[in-house]
C-alpha positions in Angstrom: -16.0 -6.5 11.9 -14.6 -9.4 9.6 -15.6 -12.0 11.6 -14.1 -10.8 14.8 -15.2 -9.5 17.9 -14.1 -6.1 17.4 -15.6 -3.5 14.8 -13.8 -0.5 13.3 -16.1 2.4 12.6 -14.7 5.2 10.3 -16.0 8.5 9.3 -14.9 9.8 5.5 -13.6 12.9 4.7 -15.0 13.1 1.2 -18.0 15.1 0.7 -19.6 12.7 -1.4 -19.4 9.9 1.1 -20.7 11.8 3.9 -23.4 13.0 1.8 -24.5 9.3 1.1 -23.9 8.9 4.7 -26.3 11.5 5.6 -29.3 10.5 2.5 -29.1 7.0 4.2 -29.8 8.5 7.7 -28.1 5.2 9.5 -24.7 4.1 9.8 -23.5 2.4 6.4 -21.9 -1.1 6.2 -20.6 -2.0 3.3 -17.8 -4.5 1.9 -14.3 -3.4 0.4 -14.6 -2.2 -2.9 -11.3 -4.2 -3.7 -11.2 -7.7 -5.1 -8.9 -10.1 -2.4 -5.4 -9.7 -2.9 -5.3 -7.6 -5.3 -4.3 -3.9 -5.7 -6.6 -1.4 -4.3 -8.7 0.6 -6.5 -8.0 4.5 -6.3 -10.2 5.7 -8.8 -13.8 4.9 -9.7 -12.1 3.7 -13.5 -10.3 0.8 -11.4 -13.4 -0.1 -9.6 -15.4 -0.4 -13.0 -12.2 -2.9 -14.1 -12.5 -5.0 -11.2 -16.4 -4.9 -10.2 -18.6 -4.0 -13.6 -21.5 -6.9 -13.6 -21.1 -7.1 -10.1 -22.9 -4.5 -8.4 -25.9 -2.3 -8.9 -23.8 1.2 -9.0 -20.4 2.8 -9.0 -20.2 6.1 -8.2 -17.2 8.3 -9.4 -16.2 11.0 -6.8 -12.3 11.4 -8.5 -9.5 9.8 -7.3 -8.8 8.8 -3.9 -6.6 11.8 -1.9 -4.3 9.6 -0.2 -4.2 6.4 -2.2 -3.6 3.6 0.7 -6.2 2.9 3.0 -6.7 4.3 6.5 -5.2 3.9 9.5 -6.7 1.1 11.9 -5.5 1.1 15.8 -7.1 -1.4 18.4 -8.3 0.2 21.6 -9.5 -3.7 22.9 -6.0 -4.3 24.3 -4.4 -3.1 27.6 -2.5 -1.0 25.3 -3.6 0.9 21.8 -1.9 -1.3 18.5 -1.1 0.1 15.1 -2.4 -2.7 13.5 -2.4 -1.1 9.7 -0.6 2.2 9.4 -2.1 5.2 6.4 -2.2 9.0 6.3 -2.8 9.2 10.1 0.8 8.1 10.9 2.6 6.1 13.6 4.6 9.7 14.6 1.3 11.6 15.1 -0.8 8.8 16.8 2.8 8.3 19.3 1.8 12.3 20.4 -1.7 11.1 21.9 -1.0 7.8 22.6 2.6 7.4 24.1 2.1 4.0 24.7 1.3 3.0 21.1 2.3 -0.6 20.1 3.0 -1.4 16.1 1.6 -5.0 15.8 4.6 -7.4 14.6 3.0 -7.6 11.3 2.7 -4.1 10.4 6.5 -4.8 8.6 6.7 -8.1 9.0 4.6 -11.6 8.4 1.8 -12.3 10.5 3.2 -14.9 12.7 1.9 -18.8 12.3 -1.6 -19.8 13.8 -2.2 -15.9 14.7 -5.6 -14.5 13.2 -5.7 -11.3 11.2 -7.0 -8.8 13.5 -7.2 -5.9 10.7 -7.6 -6.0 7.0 -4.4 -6.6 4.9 -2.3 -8.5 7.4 -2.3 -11.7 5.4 0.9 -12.9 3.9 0.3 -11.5 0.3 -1.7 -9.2 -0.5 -2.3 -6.0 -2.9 -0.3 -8.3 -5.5 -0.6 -7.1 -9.3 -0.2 -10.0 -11.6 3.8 -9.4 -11.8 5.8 -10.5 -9.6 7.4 -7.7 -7.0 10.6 -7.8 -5.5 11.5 -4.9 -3.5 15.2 -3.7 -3.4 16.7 -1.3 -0.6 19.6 0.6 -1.4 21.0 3.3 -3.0 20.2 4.7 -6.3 23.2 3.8 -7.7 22.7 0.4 -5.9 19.6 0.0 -6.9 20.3 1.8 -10.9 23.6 -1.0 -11.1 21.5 -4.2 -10.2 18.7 -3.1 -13.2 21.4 -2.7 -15.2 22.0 -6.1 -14.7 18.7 -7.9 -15.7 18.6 -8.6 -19.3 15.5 -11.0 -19.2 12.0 -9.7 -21.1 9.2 -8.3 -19.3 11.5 -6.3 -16.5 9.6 -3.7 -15.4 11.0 -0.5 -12.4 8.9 1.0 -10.3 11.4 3.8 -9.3 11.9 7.1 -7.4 12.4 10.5 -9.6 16.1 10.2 -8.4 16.4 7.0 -10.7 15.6 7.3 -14.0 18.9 9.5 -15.0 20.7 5.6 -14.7 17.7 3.5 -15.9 18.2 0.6 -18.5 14.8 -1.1 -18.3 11.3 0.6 -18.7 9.9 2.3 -15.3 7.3 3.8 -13.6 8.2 6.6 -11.6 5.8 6.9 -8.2 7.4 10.1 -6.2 10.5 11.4 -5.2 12.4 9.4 -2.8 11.5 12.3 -0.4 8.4 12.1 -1.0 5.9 9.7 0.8 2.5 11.0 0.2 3.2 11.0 -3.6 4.0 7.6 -3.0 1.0 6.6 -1.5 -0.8 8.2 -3.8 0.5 6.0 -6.6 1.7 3.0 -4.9 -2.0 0.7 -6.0 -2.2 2.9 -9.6 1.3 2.1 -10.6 0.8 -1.7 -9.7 -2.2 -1.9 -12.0 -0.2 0.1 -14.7 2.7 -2.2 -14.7 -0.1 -4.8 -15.4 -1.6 -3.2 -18.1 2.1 -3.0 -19.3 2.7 -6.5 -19.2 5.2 -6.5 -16.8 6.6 -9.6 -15.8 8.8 -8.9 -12.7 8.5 -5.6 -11.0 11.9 -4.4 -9.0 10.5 -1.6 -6.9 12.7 0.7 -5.0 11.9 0.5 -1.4 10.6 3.3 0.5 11.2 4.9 3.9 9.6 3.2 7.0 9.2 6.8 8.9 6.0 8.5 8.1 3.5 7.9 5.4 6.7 5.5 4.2 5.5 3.2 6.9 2.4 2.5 5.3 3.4 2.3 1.6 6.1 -0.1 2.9 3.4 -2.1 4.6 1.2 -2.6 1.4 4.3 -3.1 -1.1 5.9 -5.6 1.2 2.4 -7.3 1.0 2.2 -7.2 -3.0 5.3 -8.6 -2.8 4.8 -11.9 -0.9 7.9 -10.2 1.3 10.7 -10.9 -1.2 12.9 -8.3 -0.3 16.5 -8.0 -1.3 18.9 -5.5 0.7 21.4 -4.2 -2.3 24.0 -2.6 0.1 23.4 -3.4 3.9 26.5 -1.8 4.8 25.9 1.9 2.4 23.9 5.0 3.4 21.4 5.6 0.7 21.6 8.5 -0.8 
């Protein structure tokens, strides 16, 4: 609930989960196993960096399958809201629900005075220790303004279409085409770049469409929306 007057109520996929579910014989409530603000954990080895000494158990069921959290719509307005996008995408809710609403701050910041109705709306969040800039563009946009950083600690966080042109050290999260692998990486990449020691991050901005929508969303977030557009005026490739 969060402190509102409106409660979202999911029901996991994952064997494991449903099978604590189920030995508990009552509906579970429990808090987010991420610390505020920063990157979620997708595995149970980033939930023993974050929460070891802090509660009773951990239990280790793999890696997460999608990697960003799930989708969350409101059904309390006159209309349904996207309020966080995830696997479950804007396209496929827009088939059941024609008059789906995206909430403003689904791509954008939440405006001033307005109150969070939905996990991760704040202004920054899922933020590694680096700071993120995202850059939209073109590979060879993107590949030429790298080239041009010289300072320590520059870090990419890159499509597979990228690295041919790299100058600084990367992490490579999916193809360009490819938004699930994206999501899959997005919050494992972040720590990464961490552990690393990366300074500044220059990540290479996904798709909105899709699955993009909701990596978009979360990067955005981790990087306290400083966003540069590298060619405005150029298809990317």
């Amino acid at each position: 609930s969060g402190g509102l007057d409106t409660v979202a109520i999911r029901i996991p996929s994952h064997p494991v989960a449903r099978a604590i579910i189920a030995a508990a014989a009552v509906p579970v409530a429990a808090p987010s196993a991420n610390l505020s603000g920063k990157p979620s954990p997708t595995t149970a080895e980033h939930c023993v960096d974050d929460l070891w000494g802090r509660v009773d158990a951990i239990v280790d069921s793999g890696e997460c399958a999608v990697g960003v959290e799930s989708t969350v719509i409101s059904l309390a307005e006159e209309k349904p809201i996207l309020l966080r996008p995830g696997a479950v995408t804007a396209e496929q809710l827009l088939e059941v629900l024609p008059e789906l609403e995206i909430h403003q701050a689904v791509t954008g910041e939440l405006e001033q005075g307005a109150k969070a109705t939905s996990p991760g709306m704040r202004y920054k969040h899922y933020s590694p220790n680096a700071k993120v800039v995202i850059l939209n563009g073109s590979t060879k946009a993107y590949t030429d303004f790298l080239r041009q950083q010289t300072e320590e600690g520059i870090y990419a966080l890159c499509f597979e279409e990228d690295t041919a042109e790299l100058t600084v050290p990367y992490i490579v999260w999916g193809s360009r085409s490819d938004d699930g692998s994206q999501a899959h990486h997005l919050f494992s990449a972040l720590r990464e770049l961490d552990k690393l020691g990366a300074a500044r991050v220059y990540a290479h901005g996904p798709s909105r469409e899709g699955v993009g929508l909701a990596v978009y969303n979360r990067l955005i977030r981790a990087a306290g929306f400083d966003e540069l557009d590298l060619n405005e005026n150029e298809t990317n490739d």
